[in-house]
N, C-alpha and C positions, 0 to 999 in steps of 0.2 A: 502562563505566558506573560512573560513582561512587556507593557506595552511601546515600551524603551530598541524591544529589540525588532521588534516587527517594522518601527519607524525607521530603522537604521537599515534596512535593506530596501532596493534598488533592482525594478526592473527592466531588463534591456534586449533587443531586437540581435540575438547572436548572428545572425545572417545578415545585417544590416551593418554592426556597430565593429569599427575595424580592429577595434580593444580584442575582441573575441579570439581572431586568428593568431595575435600574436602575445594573448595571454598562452594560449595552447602550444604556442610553438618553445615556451621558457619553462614552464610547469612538467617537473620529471613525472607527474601521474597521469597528465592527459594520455587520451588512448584516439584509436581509429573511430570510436564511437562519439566524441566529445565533436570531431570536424564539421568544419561547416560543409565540406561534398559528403557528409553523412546525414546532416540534416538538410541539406539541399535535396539529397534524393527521396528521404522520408516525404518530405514536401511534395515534390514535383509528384511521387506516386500516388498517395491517398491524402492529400491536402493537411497534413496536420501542422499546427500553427509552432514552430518553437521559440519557445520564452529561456528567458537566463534569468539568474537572481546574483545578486552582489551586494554585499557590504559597502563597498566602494562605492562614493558620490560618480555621480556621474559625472563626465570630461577628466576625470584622474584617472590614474594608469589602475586595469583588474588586480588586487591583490587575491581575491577568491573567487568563486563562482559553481553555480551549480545550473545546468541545462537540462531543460523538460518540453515535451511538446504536448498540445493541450489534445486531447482527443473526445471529439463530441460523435458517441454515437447510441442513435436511437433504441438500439439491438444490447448495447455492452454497458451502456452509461456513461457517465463527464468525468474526466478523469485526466488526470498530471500525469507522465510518463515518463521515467529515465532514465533509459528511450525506448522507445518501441521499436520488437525486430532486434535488441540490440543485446548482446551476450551481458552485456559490462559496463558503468557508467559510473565515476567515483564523485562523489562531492570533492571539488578542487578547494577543499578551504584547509587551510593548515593549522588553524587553531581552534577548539573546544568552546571560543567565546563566538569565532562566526560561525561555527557551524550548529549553534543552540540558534545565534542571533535566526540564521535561510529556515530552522527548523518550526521557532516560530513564527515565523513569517507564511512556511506551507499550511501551517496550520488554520490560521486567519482565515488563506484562499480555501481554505478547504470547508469552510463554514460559509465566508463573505459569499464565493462564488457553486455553493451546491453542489458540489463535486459528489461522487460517488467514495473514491480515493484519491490517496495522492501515494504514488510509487516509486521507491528507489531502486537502484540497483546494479551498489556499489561491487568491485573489486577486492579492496581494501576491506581488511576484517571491520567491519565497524564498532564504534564505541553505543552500543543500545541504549544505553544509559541517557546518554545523549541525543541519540535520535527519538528517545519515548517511540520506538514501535508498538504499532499494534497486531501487527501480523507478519509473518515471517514466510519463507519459503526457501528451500536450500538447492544449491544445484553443485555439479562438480565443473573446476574447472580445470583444463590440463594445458603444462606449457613445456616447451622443449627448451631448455639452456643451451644456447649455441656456442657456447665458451669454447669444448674441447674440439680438435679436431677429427677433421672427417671419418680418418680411419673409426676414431673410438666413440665416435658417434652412431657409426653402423652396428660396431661391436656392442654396443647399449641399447639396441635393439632386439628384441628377442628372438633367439637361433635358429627356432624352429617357426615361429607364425610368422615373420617377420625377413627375418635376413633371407633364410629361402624362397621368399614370395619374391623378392626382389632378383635372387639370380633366376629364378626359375621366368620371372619377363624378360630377363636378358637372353635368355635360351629358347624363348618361344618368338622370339623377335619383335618385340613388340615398340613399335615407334611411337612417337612422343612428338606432339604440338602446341605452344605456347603463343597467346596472345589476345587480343581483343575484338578479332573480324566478325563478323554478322556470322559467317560461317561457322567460327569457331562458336557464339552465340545458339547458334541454332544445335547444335551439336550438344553443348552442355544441357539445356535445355532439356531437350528428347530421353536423355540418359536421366536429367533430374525428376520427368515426368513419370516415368517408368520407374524412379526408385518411391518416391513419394506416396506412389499409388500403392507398390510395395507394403510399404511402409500405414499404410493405408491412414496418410495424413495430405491435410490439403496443404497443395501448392505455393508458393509467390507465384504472380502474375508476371509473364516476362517484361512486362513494362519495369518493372524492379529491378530486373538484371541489367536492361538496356540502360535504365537510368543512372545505375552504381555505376557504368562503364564509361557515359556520359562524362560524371560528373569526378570519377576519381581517376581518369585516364590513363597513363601508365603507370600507376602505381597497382593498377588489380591487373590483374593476370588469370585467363583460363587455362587451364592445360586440361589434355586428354591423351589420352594414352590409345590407341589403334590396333586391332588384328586386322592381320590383310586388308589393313584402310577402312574398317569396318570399327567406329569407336566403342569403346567397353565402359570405359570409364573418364571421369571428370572430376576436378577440385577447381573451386574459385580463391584464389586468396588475393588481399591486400596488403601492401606496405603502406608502413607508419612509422616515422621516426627509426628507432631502431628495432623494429618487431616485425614479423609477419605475420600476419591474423587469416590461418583458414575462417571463414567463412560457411563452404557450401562442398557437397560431395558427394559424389553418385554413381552408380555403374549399370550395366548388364549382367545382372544373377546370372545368366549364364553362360558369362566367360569369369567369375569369379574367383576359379582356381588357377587362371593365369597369371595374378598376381596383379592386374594392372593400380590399382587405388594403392598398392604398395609404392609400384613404381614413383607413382606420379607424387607420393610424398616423401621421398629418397630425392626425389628429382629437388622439388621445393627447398630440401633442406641442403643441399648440393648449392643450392643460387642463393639463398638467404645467406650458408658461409663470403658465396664471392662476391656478396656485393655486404661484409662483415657486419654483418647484423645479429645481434645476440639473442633473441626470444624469439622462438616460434610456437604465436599461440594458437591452441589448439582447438579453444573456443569448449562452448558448455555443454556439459553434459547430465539429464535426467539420470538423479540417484537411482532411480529403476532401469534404468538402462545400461545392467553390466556389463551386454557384447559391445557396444559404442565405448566406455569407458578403458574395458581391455583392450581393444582393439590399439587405443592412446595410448595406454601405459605400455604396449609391446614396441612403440616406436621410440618408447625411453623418456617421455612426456611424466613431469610430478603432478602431484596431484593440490590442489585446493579446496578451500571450501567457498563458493558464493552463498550468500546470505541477503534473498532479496528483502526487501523492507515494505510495507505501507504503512500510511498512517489513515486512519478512519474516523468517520462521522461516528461520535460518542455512543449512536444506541446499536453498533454493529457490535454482530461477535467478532472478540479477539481469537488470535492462535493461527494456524496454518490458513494460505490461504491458495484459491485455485485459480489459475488462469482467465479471464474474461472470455463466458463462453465455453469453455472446455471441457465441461461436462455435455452438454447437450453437441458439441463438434465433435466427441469423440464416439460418442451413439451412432449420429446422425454418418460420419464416415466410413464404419464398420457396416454399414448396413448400404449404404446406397455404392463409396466411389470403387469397391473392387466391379461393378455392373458395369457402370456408363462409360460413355466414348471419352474421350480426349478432350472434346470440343466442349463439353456440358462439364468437367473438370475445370478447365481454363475459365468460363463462363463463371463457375462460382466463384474461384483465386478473385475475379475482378471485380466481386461483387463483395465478396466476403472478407476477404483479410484487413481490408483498413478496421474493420472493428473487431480485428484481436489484437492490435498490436499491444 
């Protein structure tokens, strides 16, 4: 570590510092996760503090920048995050000299201030080399190309899991409502309770939902899809510049063969054309999880590779690394959340999740 480069970075209040919003709004790699209504909601939920680092002197316009929130918890340990909850987060530095200079810089903090780690968790294929990781973790990401038109976009769907889920909701009649009401809130909600438990993974807490709606207003959108006014299914997605980022998605297992979670991303890709937005991301997906993964590639969605990154305190083991907690959360919810109520579920989300993120 040069002590050259450590001095040459700059910390700064991205919620605070008005550099922030409109380094993001110039930079072609910012994403939905870099925003300040995405770190305003991290915040407002489970209090986590976020920091930005820069090469750039302060009062001179951002030429790079890389955002982390600090997360102190007694349960998970001290730790840099970028970002928690978040699919995606790329260091915004365009050359190999600042992105060594922020690299030694995390490093310092990661000694100076006793951290546990400090974690990336770029988009962009990274240069490893560069980053000196010490531990790695891979996930898939899948995005839809919104280039061609409608027709050949449905036809890039697959014929059988896919195109016919979609006529087969238009044939069962199935309605369709978009927007942000408490209503619609509660609705998504209920469907996402009910998959999660499924799924037999803990929840977000609806202060989460409430607060993304909060603070990103019309740019996110729920839709649900309805049997006889009775809702099946739900996706949350936001817009960002020219991308649409699902999010979140949920149904009733048992109207699953109605098609609705089809619909309602035909629907998505349908309004992402007319308001000409080219990427619909589709957000990440667990290498072990190839019905989630198929499920994306049959809506015509490529595929990637994410490659999360940490850097660690010198006497830790290198090589793959696990989630904060994830071992004992995945125990612990096999065993206890298909039992209990609803209420003793929500009670832990409130309790719990700020020390996974």
């Amino acid at each position: 570590m040069l002590r050259q480069d450590v001095e040459s970075v700059h910390q700064f209040q991205p919620l605070k510092d008005r550099r922030w919003g409109e380094f993001l709004e110039r930079h072609p790699c910012s994403s939905i996760f870099h925003t300040v209504e995405w770190l305003k909601t991290l915040q407002r939920t489970y209090g986590y503090e976020p920091i930005a680092i820069t090469t750039s002197p302060p009062g001179t316009d951002l030429q790079n920048a890389a955002v982390f929130c600090r997360v102190e918890s007694w349960l998970t340990g001290r730790r840099l995050v970028s970002l928690p909850f978040s699919d995606h987060c790329d260091f915004l530095a365009d050359t190999a000299t600042d992105l060594r200079a922020m690299v030694s810089s995390l490093r310092e903090r990661l000694r100076r201030d006793n951290l546990d780690y400090v974690e990336a968790r770029p988009r962009l294929a990274p240069d490893l080399a560069i980053l000196e990781s010490d531990s790695t973790n891979s996930y898939v990401l899948q995005e839809i190309d919104l280039s061609p038109d409608l027709d050949t976009l449905f036809r890039n769907c697959h014929k059988n899991s896919t195109q016919r889920k979609i006529c087969r909701a238009e044939r069962e009649a199935l309605t369709y409502e978009e927007g942000r009401s408490e209503i619609l809130l509660e609705r998504f909600y209920h469907l996402y309770l009910l998959t999660r438990r499924r799924h037999i993974v803990l929840p977000q807490p609806k202060r989460w939902f409430q607060n993304l709606i909060n603070c990103f207003g019309e740019a996110l959108k729920i839709r649900v899809a309805f049997k006889d006014q009775l809702p099946i299914a739900s996706i949350l997605t936001i817009q960002y510049k020219d991308t649409l980022v699902y999010k979140y998605g949920c149904s009733d297992a048992r109207f699953q063969r109605l098609g609705g979670v089809h619909l309602l991303f035909w629907k998505s890709i349908q309004d992402a054309k007319r308001d000409q937005l080219c990427v619909f991301d589709l957000g990440r997906s667990e290498c072990a999880n190839t019905g989630l993964i198929t499920f994306k590639d049959r809506l015509g969605a490529k595929r990637s590779v994410l490659t999360y990154l940490r850097l660690l305190k010198s006497a830790q083991a290198k090589g793959a690394f696990v989630a904060p907690g994830a071992d004992w959360k995945e125990q612990m919810a096999k065993k206890v959340l298909p039992y209990v109520p609803d209420r003793i579920v929500i009670g832990a989300a409130n309790v719990m999740c700020r020390h996974l993120g």
